[in-house]
C-alpha positions in Angstrom: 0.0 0.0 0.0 1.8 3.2 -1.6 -0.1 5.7 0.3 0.7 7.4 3.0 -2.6 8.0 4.3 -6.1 6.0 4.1 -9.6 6.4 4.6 -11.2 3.0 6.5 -14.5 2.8 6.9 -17.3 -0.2 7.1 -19.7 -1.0 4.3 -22.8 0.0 6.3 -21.4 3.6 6.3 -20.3 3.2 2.2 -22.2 6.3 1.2 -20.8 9.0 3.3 -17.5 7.1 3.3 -17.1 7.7 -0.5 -18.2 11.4 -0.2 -15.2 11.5 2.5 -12.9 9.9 0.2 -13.4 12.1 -2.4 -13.4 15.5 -0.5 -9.8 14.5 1.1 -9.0 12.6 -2.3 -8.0 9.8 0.0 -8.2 6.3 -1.2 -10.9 4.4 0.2 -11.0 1.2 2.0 -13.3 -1.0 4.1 -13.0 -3.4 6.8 -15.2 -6.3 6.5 -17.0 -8.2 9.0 -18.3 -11.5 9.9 -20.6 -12.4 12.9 -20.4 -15.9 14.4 -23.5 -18.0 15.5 -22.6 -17.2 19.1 -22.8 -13.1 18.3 -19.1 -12.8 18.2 -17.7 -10.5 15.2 -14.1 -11.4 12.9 -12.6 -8.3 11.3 -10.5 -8.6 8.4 -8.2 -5.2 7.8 -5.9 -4.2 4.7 -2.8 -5.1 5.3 0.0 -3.7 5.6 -1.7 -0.1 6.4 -0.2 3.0 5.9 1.7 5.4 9.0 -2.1 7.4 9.0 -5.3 6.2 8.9 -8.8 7.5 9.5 -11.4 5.0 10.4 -15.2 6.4 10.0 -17.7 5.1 12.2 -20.6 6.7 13.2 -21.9 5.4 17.1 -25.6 5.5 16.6 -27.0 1.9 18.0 -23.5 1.5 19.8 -22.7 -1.2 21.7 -21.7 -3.6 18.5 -19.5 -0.6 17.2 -17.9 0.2 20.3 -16.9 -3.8 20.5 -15.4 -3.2 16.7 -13.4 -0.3 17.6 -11.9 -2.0 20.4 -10.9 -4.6 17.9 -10.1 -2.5 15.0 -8.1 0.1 16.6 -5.3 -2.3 17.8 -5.3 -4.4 14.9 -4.8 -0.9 12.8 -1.5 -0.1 15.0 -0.3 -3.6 14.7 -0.8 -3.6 10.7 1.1 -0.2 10.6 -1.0 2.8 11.4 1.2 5.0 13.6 -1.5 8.0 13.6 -4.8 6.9 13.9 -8.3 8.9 13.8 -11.5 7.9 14.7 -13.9 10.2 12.4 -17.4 9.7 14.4 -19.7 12.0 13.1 -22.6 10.5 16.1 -21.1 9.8 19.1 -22.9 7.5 21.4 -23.2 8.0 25.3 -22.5 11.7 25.4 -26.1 12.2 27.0 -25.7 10.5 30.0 -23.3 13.5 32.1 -23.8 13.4 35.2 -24.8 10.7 38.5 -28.6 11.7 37.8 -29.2 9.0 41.2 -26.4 7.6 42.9 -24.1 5.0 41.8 -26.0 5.6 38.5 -22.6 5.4 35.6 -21.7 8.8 33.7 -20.9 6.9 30.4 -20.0 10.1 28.8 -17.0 10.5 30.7 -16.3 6.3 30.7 -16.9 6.7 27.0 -14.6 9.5 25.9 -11.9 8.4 27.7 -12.1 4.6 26.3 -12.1 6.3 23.1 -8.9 8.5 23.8 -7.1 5.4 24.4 -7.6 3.4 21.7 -7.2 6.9 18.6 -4.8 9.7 18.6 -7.4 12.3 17.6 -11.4 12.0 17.7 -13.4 13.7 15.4 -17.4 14.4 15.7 -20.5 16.4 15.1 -22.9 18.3 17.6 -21.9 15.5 20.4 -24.5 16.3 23.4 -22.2 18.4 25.6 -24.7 20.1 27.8 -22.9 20.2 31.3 -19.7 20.5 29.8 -18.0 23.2 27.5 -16.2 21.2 25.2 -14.9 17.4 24.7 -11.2 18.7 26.3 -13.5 18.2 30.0 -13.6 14.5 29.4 -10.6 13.6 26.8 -6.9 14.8 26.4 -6.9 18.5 25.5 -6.8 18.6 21.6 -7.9 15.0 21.7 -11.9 15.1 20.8 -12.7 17.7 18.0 -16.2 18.8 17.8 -17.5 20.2 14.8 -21.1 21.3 14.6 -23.4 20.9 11.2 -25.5 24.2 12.4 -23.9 26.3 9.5 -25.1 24.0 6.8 -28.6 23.4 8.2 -29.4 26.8 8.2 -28.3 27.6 4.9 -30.6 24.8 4.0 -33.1 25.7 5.8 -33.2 29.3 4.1 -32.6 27.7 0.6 -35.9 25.7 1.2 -37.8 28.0 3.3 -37.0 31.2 3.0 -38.2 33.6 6.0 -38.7 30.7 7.7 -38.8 31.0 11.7 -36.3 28.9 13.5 -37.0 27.5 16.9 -34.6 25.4 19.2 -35.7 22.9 22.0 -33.9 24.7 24.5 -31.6 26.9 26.7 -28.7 24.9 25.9 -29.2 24.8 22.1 -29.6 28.5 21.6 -26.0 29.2 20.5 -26.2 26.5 17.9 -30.0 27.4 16.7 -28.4 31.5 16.4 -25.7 30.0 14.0 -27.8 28.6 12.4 -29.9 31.0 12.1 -27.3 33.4 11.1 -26.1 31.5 8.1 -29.6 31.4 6.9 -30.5 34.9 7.4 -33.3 33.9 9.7 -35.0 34.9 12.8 -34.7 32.5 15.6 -36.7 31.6 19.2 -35.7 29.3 21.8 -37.9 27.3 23.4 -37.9 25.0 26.7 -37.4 21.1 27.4 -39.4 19.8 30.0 -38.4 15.8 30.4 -41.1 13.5 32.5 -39.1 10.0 31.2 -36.7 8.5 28.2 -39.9 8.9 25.9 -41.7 11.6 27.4 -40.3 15.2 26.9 -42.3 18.5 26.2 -41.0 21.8 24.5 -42.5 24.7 26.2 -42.7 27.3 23.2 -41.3 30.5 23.1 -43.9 33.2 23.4 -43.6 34.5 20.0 -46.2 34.9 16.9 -46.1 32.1 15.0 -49.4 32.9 13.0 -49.0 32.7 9.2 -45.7 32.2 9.5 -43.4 29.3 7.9 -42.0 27.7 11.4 -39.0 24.9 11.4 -38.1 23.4 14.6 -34.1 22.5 14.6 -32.5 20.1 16.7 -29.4 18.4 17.2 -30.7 14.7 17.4 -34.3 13.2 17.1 -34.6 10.0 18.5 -38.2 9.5 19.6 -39.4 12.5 17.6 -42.2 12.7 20.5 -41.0 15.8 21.3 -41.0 17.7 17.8 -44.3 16.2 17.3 -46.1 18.0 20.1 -44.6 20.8 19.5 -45.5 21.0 15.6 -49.3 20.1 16.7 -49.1 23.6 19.1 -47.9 25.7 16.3 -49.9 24.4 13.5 -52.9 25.2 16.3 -51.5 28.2 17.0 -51.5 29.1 13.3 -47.9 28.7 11.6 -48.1 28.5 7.8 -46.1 25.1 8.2 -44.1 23.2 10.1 -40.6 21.6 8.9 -37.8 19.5 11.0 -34.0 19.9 10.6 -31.4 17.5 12.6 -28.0 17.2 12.7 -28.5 13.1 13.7 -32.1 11.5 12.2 -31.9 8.6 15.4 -35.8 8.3 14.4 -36.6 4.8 16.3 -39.1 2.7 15.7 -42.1 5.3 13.8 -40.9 8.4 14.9 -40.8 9.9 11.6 -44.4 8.3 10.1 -45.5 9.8 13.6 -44.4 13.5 12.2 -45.5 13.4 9.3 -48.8 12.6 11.0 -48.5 15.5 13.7 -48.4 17.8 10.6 -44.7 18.3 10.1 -44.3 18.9 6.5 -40.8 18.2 5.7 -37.9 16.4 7.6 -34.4 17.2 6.6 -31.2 15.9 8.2 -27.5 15.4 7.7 -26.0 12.1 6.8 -23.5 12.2 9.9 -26.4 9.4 10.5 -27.6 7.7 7.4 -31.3 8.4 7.2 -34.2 8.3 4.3 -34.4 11.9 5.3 -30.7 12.8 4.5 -30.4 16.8 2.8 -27.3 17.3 3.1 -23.7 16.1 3.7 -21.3 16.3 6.8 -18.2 15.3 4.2 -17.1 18.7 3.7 -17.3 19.8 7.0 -15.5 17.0 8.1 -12.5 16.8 5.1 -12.3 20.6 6.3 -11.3 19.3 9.9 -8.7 17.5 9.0 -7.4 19.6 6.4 -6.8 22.0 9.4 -5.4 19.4 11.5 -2.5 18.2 9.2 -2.2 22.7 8.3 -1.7 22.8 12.6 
């Protein structure tokens, strides 16, 4: 293998993978996988690999992933990757920050740092920092880089629905949501979370006048979608001309986005740092940017 540096990835991820390559004009390879009758996974590497290698895997339904990074990683040093990057554009456990009832586990700190072991740099999008200021809290400073896709939503957003009125979930989203809104040329409102369980969480509305007005609600993940539901069913009875969602991470279990469209939600868009039928537009530039800045550091 002639190059100096690769692009790994798995084939589950092929899509965004070969928008990655492309953008870093990287060649492209994947690790392929085989799981045993008893659950267990093989991995099967190029080999040899090259002094750097980036290895793309998004986190969303985790647990199997984390297991393959634990074996990948390793097996990527011992194969000849001196410099190795984990490019994670969802990265699971960051929601769990702090001892909510005692003994309870604060994955997101047990995560990052299991992460910073195993890859010399970690690089993500819009992880769910909260409580903390930035991934340098719970990883090696410089370690985990946290990009955000706010920038490109909102110019999407404004592309599609121009005038539109932004509104964010809450306190903690309102400097992402004013980016946003900023690159769009938009007006923005913040609204209020109020959580009563995993699947039950209300958004308390900002008191603003929504009447006649094109309205899209922007978040950083939808899992459930519960929450962007109710609130679309207030504002269509409040009177907004329409109702649209933008994510950075379309989670969408089980038929969160059938229930949506059925709350009136006219249009879903999302990135494809998750790969989703409601994919609008790419994290690969964002995320080719990153690490053309690393190697200019």
């Amino acid at each position: 293998m002639n190059a100096q540096t690769i692009l790994l990835a798995f084939d589950d991820e092929k899509a965004l993978a070969e928008q990655l390559s492309a953008a870093l004009d990287l060649p492209l390879h994947f690790i392929s996988r085989h799981r045993f009758p008893d659950g267990e996974m093989r991995l099967v590497l190029p080999k040899p690999l090259p002094p750097t290698v980036l290895l793309l895997r998004g986190l969303q339904q985790p647990n199997d992933k984390l297991v393959e990074l634990l074996i990948a990683a390793p097996t990527a040093r011992e194969l000849g990757a001196k410099r190795l990057v984990l490019i994670s554009p969802y990265l699971a456990y960051m929601r769990q920050d702090m001892e909510f009832t005692p003994g309870e586990a604060v994955s997101q700190r047990h995560i990052a740092r299991l992460l910073a072991q195993q890859f010399d740099q970690v690089i993500t999008i819009d992880p769910h920092l909260h409580r903390i200021a930035s991934l340098d809290e719970v990883m090696p400073a410089g370690c985990g880089i946290a990009l955000s896709a706010a920038r490109v939503l909102g110019e999407w957003v404004a592309a599609q629905v121009p005038g539109a009125l932004l509104i964010g979930p809450d306190e903690e989203s309102a400097q992402w949501v004013s980016e946003a809104a900023k690159a769009g040329g938009l007006r923005h409102a913040i609204g209020r979370k109020v959580r009563l369980g995993d699947s039950h969480v209300s958004l308390a509305l900002p008191d603003v006048e929504v009447r006649g007005l094109p309205v899209v609600l922007l978040d950083d993940m939808a899992s459930t979608g519960r929450t962007l539901m109710g609130s679309a069913q207030e504002l269509l009875t409040r009177g907004a001309a329409s109702v649209d969602v933008a994510v950075t991470h379309a989670l969408f279990n089980g038929d969160a986005l059938d229930a949506l469209r059925a709350a009136g939600v006219r249009h879903v868009w999302s990135s494809n740092a998750v790969a989703h039928a409601s994919n609008a537009v790419s994290v690969a530039p964002l995320l080719a940017q990153a690490w053309r800045e690393i190697q200019a550091r």
